[in-house]
N, C-alpha and C positions, 0 to 999 in steps of 0.2 A: 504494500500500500504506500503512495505517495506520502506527502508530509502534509499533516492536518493542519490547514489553512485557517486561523480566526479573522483574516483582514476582509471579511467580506460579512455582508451581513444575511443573519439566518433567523430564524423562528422554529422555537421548540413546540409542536404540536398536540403533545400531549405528554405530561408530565404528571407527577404527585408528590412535588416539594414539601409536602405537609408532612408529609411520614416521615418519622426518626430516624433514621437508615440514611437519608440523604445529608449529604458532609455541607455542614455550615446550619440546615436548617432552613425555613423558607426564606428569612432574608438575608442569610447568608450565602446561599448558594446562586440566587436571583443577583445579587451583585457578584459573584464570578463570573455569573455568566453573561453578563453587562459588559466585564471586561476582554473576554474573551469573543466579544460581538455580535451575542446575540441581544436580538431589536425586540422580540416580543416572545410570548409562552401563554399556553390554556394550560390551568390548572384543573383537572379535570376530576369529579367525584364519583364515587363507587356505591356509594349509600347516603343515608343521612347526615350524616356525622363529617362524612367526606367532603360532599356536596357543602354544607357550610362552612370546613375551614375553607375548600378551594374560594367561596365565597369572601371568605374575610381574606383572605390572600388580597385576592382581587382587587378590593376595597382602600389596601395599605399600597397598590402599586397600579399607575397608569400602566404600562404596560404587559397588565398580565389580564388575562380576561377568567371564566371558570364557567364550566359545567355541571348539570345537576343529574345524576342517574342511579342507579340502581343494577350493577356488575351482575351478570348471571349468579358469581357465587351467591349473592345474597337473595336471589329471588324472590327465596320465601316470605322476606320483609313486603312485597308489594310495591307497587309505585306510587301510592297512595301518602308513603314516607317524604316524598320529594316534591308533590305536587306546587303546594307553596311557594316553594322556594323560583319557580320557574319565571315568574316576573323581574327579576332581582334586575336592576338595569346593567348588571354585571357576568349575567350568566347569558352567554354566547351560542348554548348549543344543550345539545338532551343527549346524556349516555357520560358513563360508556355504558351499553346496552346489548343484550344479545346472547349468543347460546356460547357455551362451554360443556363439551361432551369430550371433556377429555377428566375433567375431574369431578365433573357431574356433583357438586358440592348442593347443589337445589338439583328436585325434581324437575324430568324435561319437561313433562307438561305445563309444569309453571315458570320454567324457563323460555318454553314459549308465548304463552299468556302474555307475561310480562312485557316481553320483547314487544309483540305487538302492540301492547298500552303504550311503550315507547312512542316508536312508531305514533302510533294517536296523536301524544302530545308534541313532537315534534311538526304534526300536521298543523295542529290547535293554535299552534303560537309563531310558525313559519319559521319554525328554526332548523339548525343541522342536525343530525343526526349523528349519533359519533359510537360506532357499532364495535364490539368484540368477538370474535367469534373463531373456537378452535376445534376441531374435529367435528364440525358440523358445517359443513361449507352448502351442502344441496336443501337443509332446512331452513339453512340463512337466506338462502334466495329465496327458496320458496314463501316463507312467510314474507319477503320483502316485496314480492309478487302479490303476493293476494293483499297487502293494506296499502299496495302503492309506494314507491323505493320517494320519501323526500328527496325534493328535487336538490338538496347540499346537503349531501351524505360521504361519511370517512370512512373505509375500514382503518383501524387502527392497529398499529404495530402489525404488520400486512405478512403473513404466513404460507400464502400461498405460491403456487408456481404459478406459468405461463398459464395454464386454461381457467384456475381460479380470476388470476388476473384481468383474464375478458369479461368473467362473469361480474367481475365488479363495474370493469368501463361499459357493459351492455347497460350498463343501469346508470350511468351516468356518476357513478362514484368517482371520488379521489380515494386517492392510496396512501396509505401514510407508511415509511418502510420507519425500520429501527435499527439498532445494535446489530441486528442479527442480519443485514444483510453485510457485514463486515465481517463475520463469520465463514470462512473456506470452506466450512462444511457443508453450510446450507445451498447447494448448488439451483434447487429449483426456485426460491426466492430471489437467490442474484439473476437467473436468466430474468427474472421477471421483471427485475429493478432496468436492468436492458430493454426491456421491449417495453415498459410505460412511457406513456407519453408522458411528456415534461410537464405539459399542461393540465394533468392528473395526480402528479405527486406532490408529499407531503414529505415531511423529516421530522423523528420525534424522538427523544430520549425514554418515555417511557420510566421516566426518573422513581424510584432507586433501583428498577430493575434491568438488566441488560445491557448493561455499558458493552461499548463498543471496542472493539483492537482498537487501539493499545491498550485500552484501558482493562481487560475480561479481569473478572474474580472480583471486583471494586464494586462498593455501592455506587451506581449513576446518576450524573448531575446534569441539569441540563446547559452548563457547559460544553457539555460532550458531542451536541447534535450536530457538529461540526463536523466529527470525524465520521458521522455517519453521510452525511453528505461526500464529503472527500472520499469514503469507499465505494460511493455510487458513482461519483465523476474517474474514480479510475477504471471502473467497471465499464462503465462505457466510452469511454477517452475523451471525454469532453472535459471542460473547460469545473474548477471548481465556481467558478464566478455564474457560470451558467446554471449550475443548482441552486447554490445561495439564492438568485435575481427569482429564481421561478418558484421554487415552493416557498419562498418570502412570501412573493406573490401572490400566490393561489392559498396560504393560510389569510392574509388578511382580506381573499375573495370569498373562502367558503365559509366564513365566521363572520362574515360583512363588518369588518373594523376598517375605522376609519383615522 
């Protein structure tokens, strides 16, 4: 991998500086990553609890925005937890939201349920949608078929290969890659970070999980979102300035910040 670039400016897409595990804290880690040049970050919620520190984050920094959702793990709470909160003129988007059938921590049925109450309230309010989804790729379309895909929808931390990949641009999705496409191993993820359109992706840390090479075995800052772009621009031999300029871009398109 080339040498991780901070002179360009980027945007961490999804994050959870709120959690302990992240080195410095939320505003300690949000000024590294100020220095190291990233312009903006969603903080984004998992549950109740989440949902309003990413809130009060928000609140202590122009440029951080947050999201209010309900993670499959926690399904069984309902969406009914977060309702509220969805007005905040700080909260940019709905989720993270969606199936996990890899640890199936809530039942699928109500991790479907759920998902689609998402979906609802992301209609309800015309926000984005900011979806999770692991070992469940064909019921993720499918319920995003049947209630209608929001027309500004993320997969987040993007797991998939080249054919998942289509099924998300058939729907008019952005892609948000992570850590992991800086990963040697992950081979079907990096063809896919290759063949996205620039005009569809995202870059996220994912913070405190998944740091990127150089960083691997470290709690994640979103400082770091750098290096994940820089293993995308060597992956495809373009330009680091060219990822920086576009998923800069295209977060502050599909979160409409202004």
């Amino acid at each position: 991998m080339g040498d991780v670039d901070s002179g360009h400016r980027w945007f961490d897409s999804h994050c959870h500086v709120y959690d302990d595990k992240v080195p410095g804290g939320p505003d300690g880690s949000l000024e590294a990553a100020r220095a190291a040049g990233i312009s903006g970050f969603v903080v984004v919620g998992c549950d109740r609890a989440t949902s309003l520190a990413a809130i009060a984050i928000a609140e202590r920094h122009d440029d951080v925005w947050a999201t209010v959702g309900v993670h499959p793990h926690e399904a069984t709470n309902g969406i009914d937890t977060i309702r509220d909160l969805v007005r905040h003129p700080d909260v940019m988007a709905i989720g993270e939201a969606g199936l996990d059938y890899f640890y199936d921590h809530s039942p699928r049925a109500t991790q479907r349920q759920v998902f689609a109450e998402h979906i609802h309230l992301a209609h309800e309010h015309n926000l984005p949608l900011v979806i999770h989804t692991r070992d469940a790729w064909d019921e993720t379309f499918d319920i995003l078929d049947a209630e209608m895909t929001p027309t500004r929808t993320v997969f987040h931390c993007f797991t998939g290969g080249p054919s998942e990949l289509e099924g998300c641009l058939e729907r008019g999705a952005y892609v948000s890659f992570s850590g992991i496409v800086s990963f040697p191993s992950a081979t079907d993820l990096r063809e896919a970070a290759i063949c996205c359109p620039l005009s569809r992706m995202l870059v996220e840390t994912d913070s405190p999980y998944l740091a990127p090479v150089p960083h691997r075995g470290r709690p994640n800052q979103p400082a770091w979102v750098a290096a994940v772009g820089t293993a995308i621009a060597d992956l495809r031999g373009t330009s680091i300035a060219d990822i920086a300029n576009a998923t800069t871009t295209n977060a502050h398109k599909v979160f409409d910040l202004r």
